[in-house]
C-alpha positions as CSV (number, residue, x, y, z in Angstrom):
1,X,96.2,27.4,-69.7
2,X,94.7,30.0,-67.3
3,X,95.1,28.2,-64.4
4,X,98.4,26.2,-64.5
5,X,100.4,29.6,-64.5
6,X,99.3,30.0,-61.2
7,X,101.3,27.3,-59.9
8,X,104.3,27.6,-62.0
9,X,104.8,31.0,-59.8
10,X,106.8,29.1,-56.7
11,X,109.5,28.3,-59.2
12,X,110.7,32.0,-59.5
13,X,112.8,33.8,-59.4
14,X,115.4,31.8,-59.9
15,X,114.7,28.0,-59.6
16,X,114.4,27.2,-55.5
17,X,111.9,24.7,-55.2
18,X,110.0,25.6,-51.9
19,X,108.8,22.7,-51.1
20,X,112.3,20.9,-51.4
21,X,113.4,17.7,-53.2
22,X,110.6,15.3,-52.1
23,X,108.1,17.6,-54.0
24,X,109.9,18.6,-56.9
25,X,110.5,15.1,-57.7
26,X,106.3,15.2,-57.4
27,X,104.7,18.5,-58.5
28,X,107.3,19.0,-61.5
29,X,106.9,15.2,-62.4
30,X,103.2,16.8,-63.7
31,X,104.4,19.8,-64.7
32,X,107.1,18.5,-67.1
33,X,104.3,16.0,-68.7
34,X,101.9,18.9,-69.0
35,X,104.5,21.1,-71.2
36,X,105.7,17.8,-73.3
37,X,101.8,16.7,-73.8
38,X,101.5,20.8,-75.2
39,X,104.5,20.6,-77.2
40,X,104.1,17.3,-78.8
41,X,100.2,18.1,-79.8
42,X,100.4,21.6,-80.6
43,X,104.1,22.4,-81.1
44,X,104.1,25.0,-78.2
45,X,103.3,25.3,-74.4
46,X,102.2,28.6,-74.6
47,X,105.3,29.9,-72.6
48,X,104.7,27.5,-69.8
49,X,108.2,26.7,-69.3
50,X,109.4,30.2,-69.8
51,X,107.6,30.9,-66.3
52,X,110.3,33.0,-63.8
53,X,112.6,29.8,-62.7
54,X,111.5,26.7,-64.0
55,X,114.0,26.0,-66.0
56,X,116.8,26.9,-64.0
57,X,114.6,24.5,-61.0
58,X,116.3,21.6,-62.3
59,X,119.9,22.8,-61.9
60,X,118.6,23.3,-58.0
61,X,117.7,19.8,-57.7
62,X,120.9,18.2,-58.8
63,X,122.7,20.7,-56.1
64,X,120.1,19.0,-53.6
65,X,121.8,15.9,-53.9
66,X,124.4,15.2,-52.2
67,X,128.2,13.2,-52.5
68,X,126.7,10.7,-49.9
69,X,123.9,9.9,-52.2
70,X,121.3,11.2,-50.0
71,X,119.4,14.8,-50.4
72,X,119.4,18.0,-48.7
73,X,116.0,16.4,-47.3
74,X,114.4,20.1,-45.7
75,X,110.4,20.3,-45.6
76,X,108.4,17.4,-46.1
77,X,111.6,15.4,-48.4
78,X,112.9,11.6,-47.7
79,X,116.7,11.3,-46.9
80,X,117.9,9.2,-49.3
81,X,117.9,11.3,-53.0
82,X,115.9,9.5,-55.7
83,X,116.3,9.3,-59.7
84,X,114.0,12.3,-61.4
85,X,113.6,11.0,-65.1
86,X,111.8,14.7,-65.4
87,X,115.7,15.9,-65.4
88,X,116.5,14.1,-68.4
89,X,113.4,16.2,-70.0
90,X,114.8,19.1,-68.8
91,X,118.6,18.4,-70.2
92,X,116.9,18.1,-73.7
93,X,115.1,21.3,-73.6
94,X,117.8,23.2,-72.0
95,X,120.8,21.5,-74.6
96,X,122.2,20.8,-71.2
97,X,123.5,17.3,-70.3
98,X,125.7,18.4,-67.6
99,X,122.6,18.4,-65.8
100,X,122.6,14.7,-66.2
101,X,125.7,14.1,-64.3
102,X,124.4,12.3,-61.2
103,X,121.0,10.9,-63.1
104,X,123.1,9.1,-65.4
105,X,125.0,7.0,-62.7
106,X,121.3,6.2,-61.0
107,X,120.7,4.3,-64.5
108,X,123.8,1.9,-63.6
109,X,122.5,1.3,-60.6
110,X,119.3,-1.8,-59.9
111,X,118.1,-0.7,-57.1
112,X,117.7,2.9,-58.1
113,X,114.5,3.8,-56.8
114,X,112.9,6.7,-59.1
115,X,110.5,9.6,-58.1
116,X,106.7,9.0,-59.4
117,X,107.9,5.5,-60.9
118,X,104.5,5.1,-62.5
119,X,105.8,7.6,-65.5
120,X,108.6,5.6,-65.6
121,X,108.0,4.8,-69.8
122,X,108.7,8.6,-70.2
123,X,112.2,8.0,-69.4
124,X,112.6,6.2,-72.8
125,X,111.0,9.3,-74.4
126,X,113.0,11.8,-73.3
127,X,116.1,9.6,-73.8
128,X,115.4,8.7,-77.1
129,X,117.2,12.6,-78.6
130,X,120.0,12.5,-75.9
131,X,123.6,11.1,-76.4
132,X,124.4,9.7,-72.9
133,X,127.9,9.1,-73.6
134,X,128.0,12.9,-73.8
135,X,127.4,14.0,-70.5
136,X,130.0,16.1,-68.9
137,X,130.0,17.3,-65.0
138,X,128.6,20.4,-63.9
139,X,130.9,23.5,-64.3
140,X,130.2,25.4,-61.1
141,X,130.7,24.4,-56.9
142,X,127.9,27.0,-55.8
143,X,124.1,27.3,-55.2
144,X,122.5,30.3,-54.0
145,X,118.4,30.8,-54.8
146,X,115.9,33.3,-53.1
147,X,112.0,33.2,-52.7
148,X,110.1,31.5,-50.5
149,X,112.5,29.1,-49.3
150,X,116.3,30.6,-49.8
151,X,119.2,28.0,-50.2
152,X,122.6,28.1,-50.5
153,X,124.9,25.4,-51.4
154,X,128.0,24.7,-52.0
155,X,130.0,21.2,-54.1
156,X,133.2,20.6,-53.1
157,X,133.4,18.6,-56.3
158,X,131.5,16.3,-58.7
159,X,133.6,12.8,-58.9
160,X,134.4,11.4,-55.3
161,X,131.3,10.6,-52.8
162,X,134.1,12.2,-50.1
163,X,133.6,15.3,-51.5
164,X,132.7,18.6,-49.0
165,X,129.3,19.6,-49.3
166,X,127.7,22.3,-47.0
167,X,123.3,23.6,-47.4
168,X,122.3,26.1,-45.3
169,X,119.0,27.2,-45.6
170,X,116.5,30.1,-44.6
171,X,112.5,30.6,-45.4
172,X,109.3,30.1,-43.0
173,X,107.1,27.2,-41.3
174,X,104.0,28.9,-43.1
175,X,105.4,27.5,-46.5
176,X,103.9,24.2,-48.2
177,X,105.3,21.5,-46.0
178,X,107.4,23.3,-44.1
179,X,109.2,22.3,-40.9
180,X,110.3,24.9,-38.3
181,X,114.2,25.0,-39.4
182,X,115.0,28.2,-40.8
183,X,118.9,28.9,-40.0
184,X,119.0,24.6,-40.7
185,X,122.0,23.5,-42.6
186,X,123.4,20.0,-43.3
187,X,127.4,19.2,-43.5
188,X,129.2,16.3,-45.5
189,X,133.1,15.8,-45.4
190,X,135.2,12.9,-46.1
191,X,132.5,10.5,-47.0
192,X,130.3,11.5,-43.7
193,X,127.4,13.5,-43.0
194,X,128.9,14.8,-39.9
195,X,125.5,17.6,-39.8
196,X,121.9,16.5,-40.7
197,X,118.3,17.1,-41.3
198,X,116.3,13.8,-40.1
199,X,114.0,14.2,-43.0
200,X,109.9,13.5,-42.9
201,X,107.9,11.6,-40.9
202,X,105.4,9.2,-42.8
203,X,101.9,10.8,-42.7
204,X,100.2,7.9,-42.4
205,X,102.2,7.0,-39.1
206,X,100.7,10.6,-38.0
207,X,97.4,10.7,-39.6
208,X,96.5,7.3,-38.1
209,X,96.6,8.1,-34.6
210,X,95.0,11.2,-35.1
211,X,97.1,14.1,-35.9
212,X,96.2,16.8,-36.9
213,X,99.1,17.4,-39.4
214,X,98.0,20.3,-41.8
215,X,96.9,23.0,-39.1
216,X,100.1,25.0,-39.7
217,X,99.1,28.0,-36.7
218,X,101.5,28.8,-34.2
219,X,99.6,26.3,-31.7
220,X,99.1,23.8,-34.3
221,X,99.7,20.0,-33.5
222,X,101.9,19.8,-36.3
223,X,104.3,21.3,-34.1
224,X,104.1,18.9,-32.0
225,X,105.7,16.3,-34.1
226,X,109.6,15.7,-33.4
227,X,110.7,15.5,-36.7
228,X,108.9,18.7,-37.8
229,X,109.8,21.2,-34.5
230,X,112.7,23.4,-34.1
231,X,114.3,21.5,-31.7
232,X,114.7,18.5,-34.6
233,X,116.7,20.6,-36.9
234,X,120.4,22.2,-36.5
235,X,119.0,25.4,-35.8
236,X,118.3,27.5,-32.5
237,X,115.8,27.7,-29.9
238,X,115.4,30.9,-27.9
239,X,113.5,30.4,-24.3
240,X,112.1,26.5,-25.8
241,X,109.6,28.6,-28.0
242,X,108.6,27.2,-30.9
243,X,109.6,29.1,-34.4
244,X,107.5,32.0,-35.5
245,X,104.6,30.6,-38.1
246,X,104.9,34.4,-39.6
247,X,108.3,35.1,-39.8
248,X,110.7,34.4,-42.7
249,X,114.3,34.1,-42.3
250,X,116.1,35.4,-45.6
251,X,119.8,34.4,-46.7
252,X,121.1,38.1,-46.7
253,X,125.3,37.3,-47.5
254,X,126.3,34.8,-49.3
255,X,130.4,33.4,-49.6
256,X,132.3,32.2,-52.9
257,X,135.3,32.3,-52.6
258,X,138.4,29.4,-51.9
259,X,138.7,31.4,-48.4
260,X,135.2,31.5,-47.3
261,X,132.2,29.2,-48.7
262,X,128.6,29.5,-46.6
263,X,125.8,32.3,-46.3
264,X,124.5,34.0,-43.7
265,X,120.8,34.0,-42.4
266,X,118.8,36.5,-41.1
267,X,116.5,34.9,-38.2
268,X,115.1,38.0,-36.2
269,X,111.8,37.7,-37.4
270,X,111.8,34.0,-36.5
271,X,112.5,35.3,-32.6
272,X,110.6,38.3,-33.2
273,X,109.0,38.0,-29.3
274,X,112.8,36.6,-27.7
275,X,115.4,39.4,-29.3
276,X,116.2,42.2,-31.0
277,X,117.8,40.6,-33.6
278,X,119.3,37.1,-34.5
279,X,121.9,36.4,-37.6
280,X,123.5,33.2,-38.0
281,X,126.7,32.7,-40.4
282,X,127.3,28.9,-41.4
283,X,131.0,29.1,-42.9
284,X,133.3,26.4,-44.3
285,X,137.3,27.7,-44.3
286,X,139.6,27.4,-46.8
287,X,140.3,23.6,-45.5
288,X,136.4,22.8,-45.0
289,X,136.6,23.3,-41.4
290,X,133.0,24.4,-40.1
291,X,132.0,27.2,-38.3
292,X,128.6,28.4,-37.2
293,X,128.2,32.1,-36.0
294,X,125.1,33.1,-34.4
295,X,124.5,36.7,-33.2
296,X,121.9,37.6,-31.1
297,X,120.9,41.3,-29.8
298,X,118.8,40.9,-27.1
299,X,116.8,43.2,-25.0
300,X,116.0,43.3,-21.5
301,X,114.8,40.0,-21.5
302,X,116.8,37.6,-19.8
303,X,116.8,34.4,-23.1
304,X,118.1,30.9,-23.0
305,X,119.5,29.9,-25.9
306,X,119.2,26.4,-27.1
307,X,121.5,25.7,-30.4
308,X,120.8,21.9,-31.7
309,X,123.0,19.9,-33.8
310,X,122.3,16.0,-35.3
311,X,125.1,14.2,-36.8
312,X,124.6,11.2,-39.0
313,X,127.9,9.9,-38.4
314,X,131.3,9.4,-36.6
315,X,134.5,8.4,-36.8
316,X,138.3,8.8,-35.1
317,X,136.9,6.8,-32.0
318,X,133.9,8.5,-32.0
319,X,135.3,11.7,-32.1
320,X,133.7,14.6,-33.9
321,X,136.1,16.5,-36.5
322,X,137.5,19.9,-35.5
323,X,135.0,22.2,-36.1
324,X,131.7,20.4,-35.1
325,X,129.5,21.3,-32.1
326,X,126.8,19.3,-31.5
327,X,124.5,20.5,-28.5
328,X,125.3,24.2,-26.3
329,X,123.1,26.5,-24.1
330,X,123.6,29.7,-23.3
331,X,122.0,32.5,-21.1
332,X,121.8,36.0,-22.6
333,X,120.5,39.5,-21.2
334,X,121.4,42.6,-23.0
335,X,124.4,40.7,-25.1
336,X,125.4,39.6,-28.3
337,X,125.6,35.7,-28.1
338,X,128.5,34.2,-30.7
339,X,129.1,30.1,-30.9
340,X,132.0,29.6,-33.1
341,X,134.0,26.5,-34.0
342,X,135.9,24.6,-31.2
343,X,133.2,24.6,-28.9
344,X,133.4,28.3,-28.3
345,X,130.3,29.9,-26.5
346,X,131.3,33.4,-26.3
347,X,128.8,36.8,-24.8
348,X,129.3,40.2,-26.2
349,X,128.0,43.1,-24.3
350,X,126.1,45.3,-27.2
351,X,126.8,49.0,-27.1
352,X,125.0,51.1,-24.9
């Protein structure tokens, strides 16, 4: 009871899981049995799941999933989503089976697999007060959390797998099983995944050959892996320099409204050493069409600008929908760089 705390503090403020959906499915998983183990013995947890955003934590990971079935998969996180019988836990304590919504299909399904399958038999436990006929879809189409790893999301809807679904997200490589993709954002319309994050790399594939995965300094191997670098993610890269270890990239706007849904990121500290300043805006229109923004302020530093985009899909012979830009460079000296939609690459001069 002295320690514990200490761990419950990268739920807060308001339920963003740093570490992303991989390791809440983990690290909660523990937590969850810890507070029911309390409850059941001594008919209180001491105010363990009062801590600053653990409840709200699981309301965060049912927005990480997304229509396709697979996750917003950022850090160290697998693509495809997986069942978390820890959410059915968390409906009961909360009186909330809305947040059951997208667990409760998983149960139909056989080949379901679940996070940390070995407490599987707790799923029987925490079903045993719920009414699963009862569960009604979430009320709400946005996501927006700060701390160490700040995410926005938004849900076009609850009931069709075509449903629009944009993440965007900001933070820093320093955090638990970070990768470098601050700025990152992923993109679903229409049944595809038209932007995505490639997900984690198996360690053992890594640590085998000798990696040395956990040194997480600015020269650290760990940057050498593909799937963990800046230039794997849908993100920028100024001069081919890696991301800043030190610098965190905070969501400073968010939009919520029919017009305008997306947030904007503010990534100058992440090109601290390249520009002035750097803020991207990832926006969906009032039809879903995307548009990325990224404004840069450089110096008198001449930069090449790298912006990276992965699709997971494609369709209309092969033809990405309006909107999408996959892969631009751009030279900058004393400008403000702005990509838009429809393959725009414009360069402001900044005032003198």
């Amino acid at each position: 009871m002295e320690t514990n705390p200490k761990a419950m503090v990268g739920y807060g403020p308001d339920g963003g899981y740093p570490e992303g959906f991989g390791y809440w499915g983990y690290g909660t998983s523990f937590q969850v049995m810890l507070i029911a183990a309390l409850e059941s013995a001594f008919g209180t947890d001491n105010g363990l799941s009062q801590a600053p955003g653990f409840m709200e934590s699981a309301r965060f990971m049912q927005y990480m999933t997304a229509p396709s079935g697979d996750c917003f998969c950022f850090s160290d996180s697998p693509v495809e989503a997986e069942c978390n019988m820890m959410m059915f836990w968390f409906a009961g304590k909360a009186k909330d089976l809305s947040l059951l919504w997208i667990e409760r299909q998983y149960l139909d399904r056989p080949d379901m697999q679940f996070a940390e399958d070995r407490l599987l038999p707790s799923l029987m436990v925490f079903c045993s007060q719920l009414d699963l006929n009862r569960i009604g879809k979430p009320k709400k189409n946005f996501w927006f959390n700060r701390g160490d790893t700040p995410v926005f999301i938004y849900r076009g809807g609850w009931d069709s797998k075509k449903d629009t679904y944009l993440g965007v997200k900001g933070g820093s490589p320093s955090t638990s099983h970070a990768h470098m993709d601050a700025g990152s954002f992923i993109f679903e319309r229409d049944g595809v995944r038209w932007a995505m994050d490639l997900g984690m790399q198996s360690y053992i594939t890594l640590e085998s050959k000798g990696v040395d995965l956990w040194n997480m300094s600015q020269n650290g191997q760990r940057w050498e892996v593909f799937r963990l670098s800046n230039i794997a993610h849908n993100t920028l890269t100024i001069n081919g320099e890696r991301h800043l270890v030190k610098s965190n990239a905070p969501i400073t706007r968010t939009f919520e409204s029919k017009k305008q849904k997306g947030a904007e990121v503010d990534l100058s500290s992440v090109f601290a050493n390249s520009v002035k300043k750097a803020v991207r805006t990832v926006i969906l229109d009032q039809k879903d069409h995307l548009e990325v923004t990224d404004r840069l302020q450089t110096g008198t530093r001449s930069c090449r600008i790298l912006d990276h985009g992965h699709s997971g899909g494609s369709q209309n012979n092969g033809q990405e929908p309006d909107g999408i830009n996959q892969r631009r460079t751009t030279d900058a000296i004393d400008g403000r760089c702005r990509y838009g939609s429809r393959n725009e690459n414009l360069v402001e001069r900044a005032p003198a």
